[in-house]
C-alpha positions in Angstrom: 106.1 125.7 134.4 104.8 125.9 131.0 101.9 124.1 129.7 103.2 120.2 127.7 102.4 120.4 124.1 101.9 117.3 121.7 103.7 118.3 118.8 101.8 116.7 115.6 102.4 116.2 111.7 100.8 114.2 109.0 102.3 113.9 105.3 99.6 112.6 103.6 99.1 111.5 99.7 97.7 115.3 98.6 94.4 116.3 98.0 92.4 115.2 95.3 90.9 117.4 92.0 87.9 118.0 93.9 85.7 117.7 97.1 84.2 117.1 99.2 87.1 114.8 99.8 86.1 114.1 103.5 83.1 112.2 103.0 84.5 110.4 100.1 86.1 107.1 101.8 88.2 106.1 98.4 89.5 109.8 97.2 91.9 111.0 100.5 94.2 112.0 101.0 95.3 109.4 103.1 97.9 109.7 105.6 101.1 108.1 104.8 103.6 109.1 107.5 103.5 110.6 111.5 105.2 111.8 113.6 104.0 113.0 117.3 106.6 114.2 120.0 106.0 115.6 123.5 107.1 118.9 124.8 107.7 120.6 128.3 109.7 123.0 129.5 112.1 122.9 126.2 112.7 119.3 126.8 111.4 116.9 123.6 110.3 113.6 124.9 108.2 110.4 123.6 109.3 110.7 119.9 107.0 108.6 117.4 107.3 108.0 113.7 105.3 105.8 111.7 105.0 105.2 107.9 101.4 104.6 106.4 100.7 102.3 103.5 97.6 104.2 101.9 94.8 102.0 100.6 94.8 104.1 97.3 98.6 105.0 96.8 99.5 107.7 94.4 101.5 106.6 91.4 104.8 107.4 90.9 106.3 109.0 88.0 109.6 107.9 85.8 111.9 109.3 88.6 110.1 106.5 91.2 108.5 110.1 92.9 104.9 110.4 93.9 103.7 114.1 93.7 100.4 116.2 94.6 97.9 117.6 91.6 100.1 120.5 91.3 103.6 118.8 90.8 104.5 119.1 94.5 106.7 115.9 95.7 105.4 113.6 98.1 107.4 112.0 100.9 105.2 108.9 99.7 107.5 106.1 97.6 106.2 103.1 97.2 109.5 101.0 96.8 110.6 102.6 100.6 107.1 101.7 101.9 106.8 98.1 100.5 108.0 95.4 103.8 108.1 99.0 106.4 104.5 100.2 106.2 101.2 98.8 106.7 97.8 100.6 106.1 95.9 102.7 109.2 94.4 100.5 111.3 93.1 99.9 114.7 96.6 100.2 116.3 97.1 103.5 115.0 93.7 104.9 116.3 94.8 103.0 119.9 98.1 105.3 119.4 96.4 108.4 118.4 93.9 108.1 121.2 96.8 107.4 123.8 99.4 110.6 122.2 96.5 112.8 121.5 93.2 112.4 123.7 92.9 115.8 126.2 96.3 117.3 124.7 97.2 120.5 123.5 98.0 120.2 119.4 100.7 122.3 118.1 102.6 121.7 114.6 102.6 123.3 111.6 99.3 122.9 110.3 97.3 121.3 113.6 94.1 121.5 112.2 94.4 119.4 108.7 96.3 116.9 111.0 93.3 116.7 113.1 90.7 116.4 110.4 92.9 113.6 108.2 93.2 111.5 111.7 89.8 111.8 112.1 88.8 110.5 108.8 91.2 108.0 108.9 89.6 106.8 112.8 86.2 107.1 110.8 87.2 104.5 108.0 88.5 102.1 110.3 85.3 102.9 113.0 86.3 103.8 115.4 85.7 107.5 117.2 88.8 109.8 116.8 90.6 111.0 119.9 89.1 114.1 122.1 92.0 116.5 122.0 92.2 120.2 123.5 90.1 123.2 121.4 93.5 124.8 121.5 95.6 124.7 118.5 99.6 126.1 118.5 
């Protein structure tokens, strides 16, 4: 039996011109979407997605698209947020703690995930969830 994995990814609304960003409560980048999913033994199980109204959303340019520092396009649009998205609160640490805490990350970049969701638990405070020194 192979180990279970807790498959994790953040879009967030990019970083900012300069750090240190993760001290700085108002400068992000703020999550704005996740997605968790639960793996073992090649079966995908316990899918989540959630949007993420930021506190300090990026704005959007003529097209209606929000985009990183460098031109990059967000998944981030205000008009498909508005009504579906509310901003990171104390049910979303509750979730995090419940998907994450004692799991084995893996994802495509596990270890910005980690650090955004644990800013994001520190600005609503509240500790982040204790997951596995392992990283896929």
């Amino acid at each position: 039996m192979q180990p279970t994995l807790t498959f994790l990814d953040t879009e967030t609304t990019g970083l900012p011109e300069k750090e240190p960003f993760l001290s700085e409560p108002n400068t992000g980048p703020e999550i704005t979407e996740y997605a968790i999913a639960t793996w073992c033994d090649g079966n995908v199980t316990d899918i989540e997605h959630k949007l993420v109204m930021p506190q300090n959303p990026p704005e959007p340019d003529e097209e209606g698209t929000c985009r990183t520092l460098d031109g990059f396009p967000l998944s981030f649009r205000p008009d498909t947020w508005r009504g579906k998205a509310v901003h990171w609160n104390l049910t979303d640490c509750q979730t995090m703690r419940r998907r994450l805490d004692g799991q084995i990350l893996a994802g495509s970049n596990p270890a910005f995930d980690m650090a955004r969701i644990a800013w994001e638990h520190e600005r609503v405070g509240v500790e982040p969830p204790q997951w596995q020194h392992r990283k896929v």
